[in-house]
C-alpha positions, 0 to 999 in steps of 0.5 A, a space after each residue: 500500500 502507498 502511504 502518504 504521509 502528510 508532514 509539517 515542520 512548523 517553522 523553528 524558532 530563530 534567533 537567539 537561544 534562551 541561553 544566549 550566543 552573541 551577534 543578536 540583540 533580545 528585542 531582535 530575537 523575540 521579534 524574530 521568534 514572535 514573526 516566526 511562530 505567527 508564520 508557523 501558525 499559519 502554516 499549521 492552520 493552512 495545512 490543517 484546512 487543506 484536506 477539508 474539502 475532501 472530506 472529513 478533516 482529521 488532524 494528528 498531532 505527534 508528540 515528537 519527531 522520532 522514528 516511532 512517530 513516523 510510524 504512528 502516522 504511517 497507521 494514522 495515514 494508512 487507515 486514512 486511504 483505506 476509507 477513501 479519505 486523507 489525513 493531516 500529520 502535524 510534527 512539532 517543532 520543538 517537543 515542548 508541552 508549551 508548543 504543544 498547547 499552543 499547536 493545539 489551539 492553533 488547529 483548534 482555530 483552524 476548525 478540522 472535523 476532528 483531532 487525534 492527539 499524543 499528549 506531551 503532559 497529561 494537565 496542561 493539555 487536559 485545557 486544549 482538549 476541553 476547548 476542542 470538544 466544548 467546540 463539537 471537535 472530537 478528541 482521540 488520544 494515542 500513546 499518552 492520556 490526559 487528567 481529564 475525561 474531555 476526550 472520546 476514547 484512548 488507544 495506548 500501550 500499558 506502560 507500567 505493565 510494560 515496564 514490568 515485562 522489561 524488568 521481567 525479562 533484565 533480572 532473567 538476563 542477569 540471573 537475579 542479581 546485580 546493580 541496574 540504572 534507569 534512563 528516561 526522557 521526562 518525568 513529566 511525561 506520563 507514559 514514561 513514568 508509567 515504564 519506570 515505575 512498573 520496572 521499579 515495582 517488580 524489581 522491588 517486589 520479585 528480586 531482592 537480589 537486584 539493586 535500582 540504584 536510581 533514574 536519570 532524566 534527558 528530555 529529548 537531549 541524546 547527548 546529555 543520556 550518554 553524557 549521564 551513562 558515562 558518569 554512572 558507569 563511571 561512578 558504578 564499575 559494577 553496573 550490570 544492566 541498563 533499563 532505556 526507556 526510550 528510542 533516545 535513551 536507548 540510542 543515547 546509552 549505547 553510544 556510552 557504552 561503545 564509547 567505553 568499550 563496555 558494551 559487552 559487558 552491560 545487559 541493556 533493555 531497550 524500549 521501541 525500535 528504529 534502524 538505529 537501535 536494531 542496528 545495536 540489538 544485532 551488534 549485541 550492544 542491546 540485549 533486548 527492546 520492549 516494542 510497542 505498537 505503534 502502528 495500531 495506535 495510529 490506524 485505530 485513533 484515525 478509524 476511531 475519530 471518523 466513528 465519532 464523526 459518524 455519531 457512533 457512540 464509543 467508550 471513553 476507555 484507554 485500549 491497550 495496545 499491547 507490547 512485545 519483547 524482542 530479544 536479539 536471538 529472535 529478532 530476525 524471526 518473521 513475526 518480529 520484523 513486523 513488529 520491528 519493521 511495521 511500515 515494512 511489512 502492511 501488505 504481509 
């Protein structure tokens, strides 16, 4: 199946940064960013209003620009065509709660029929959401839910059952025992959170023998989660696994760990899947990754948001989508392509 992905880079900011490089003045740079993002949200609304004449307008809005987002949108766009319909894929130009919110708002003035949503931060986007269904705009959330019930219905992993079949399968790896280190991208984001404490639960509550000695937070910065892997396994010689909870945190982690020549020598959980990191699972630097479904998620929020448009009443529920940890022995195994591979393998 062709898929057609409609993307759009809302401008990004110029100027200054917030911590400062010479040659522009703060007036000119919040001028700048000020022109900038009124051009952005023209833009954004354009886009949004393109499709309108073709039938329902259905918008999604990606949480960030990962690989997995990619793929997330290949279902969105997907379940689109097979309804004879189009979509629209709007992908951040910075992953900021605070430009969400605002990207939001900016789609919600654009009036598309409805709205498919991966939150950022469950509260404050709980506000847009309510906006757009108190204007008749129905909301479907994927990936991550809000503080709320202004939404329609919900299609995610479970991620702290999720975090548990990771941490099932690290103590399998290291026999019961050892020192492990939790790497993440925020803890105001919900889903990662959810991953970190159901690790952290079943380690405490299975394996006595396993110690967590903690967590680190990068955002989106896969610089700074190998810059964190370098000092904890230089502070902890004795590290024996490494939980990355993420696509960053695992490509971040990895870079560490053949940085040091330890790569070898750490068992390393990783979470999702790009070439990147099944590069590394075949190099041996991850042992195994805990990969979701991204794909479903997608196609099942777009058919969802029609069903809304069609008046079908549905459930205000988070659907699990499910998870499934691939390890490097059974990577290559059919079945695990697709689940590694899911834009690769629509037609199987």
């Amino acid at each position: 199946m062709k898929r057609k992905i409609a993307v759009l880079l809302t401008a990004a900011l110029i100027g200054a940064s917030l911590f400062g490089c010479g040659g522009t003045s703060e007036g000119t740079a919040k001028d700048a960013q000020e022109e900038t993002e009124a051009a952005g949200s023209e833009e954004t609304s354009a886009e949004a209003e393109e499709t309108s004449s073709e039938g329902p307008n259905i918008v999604f809005i990606a949480k960030g620009v990962a690989d997995y987002w990619s793929v997330v949108a290949g279902g969105f766009e997907s379940a689109a065509e097979e309804n004879g319909l189009k979509g629209t894929v709007i992908y951040p130009s910075e992953e900021t709660t605070s430009k969400q919110v605002d990207t939001m708002y900016d789609i919600i003035n654009s009036k598309p029929d409805a709205i498919v949503l991966a939150p950022i931060d469950a509260d404050p986007l709980s506000v847009p959401c309510k906006a757009a269904m108190d204007a008749g705009i129905p909301v479907v959330l994927v990936d991550t839910g809000i503080s709320t019930e202004d939404y329609v219905t919900a299609f995610a992993t479970d991620n702290k059952a999720a975090g548990a079949a990771t941490a099932e399968k690290m103590a399998e790896e290291l026999g019961g025992k050892g020192k492990v280190y939790i790497f993440a991208g925020s803890p105001a984001s919900t889903s990662g959170s959810a991953r970190v404490e159901g690790f952290t639960e079943y380690m405490e509550e299975n394996c006595p023998d396993i110690e967590v000695l903690g967590c680190l937070y990068s955002d989106s910065n896969m610089a700074l989660a190998t810059s964190q892997t370098v000092d904890v396994l230089t502070a902890n010689p004795d590290l024996a696994g490494i939980f990355a909870a993420d696509e960053t945190r695992s490509s971040g982690c990895s870079a560490a760990l053949i940085q040091l020549g330890k790569e070898n020598d750490i068992i390393v959980a990783g979470f999702d899947a790009n070439s990147d990191t099944v590069a590394l699972m075949e190099q041996g630097v991850i042992n195994f990754m805990t990969v979701q479904q991204p794909y479903m998620m997608g196609y099942m929020g777009y058919n969802a948001a029609l069903a809304a448009l069609n008046g079908e009443q549905q459930e205000r529920t988070t659907l699990d989508t499910g998870c499934t940890v691939v390890t490097q022995e059974n990577m290559n195994e059919p079945e695990m392509q697709k689940i590694l591979f899911p834009l690769d393998h629509m037609n199987d």
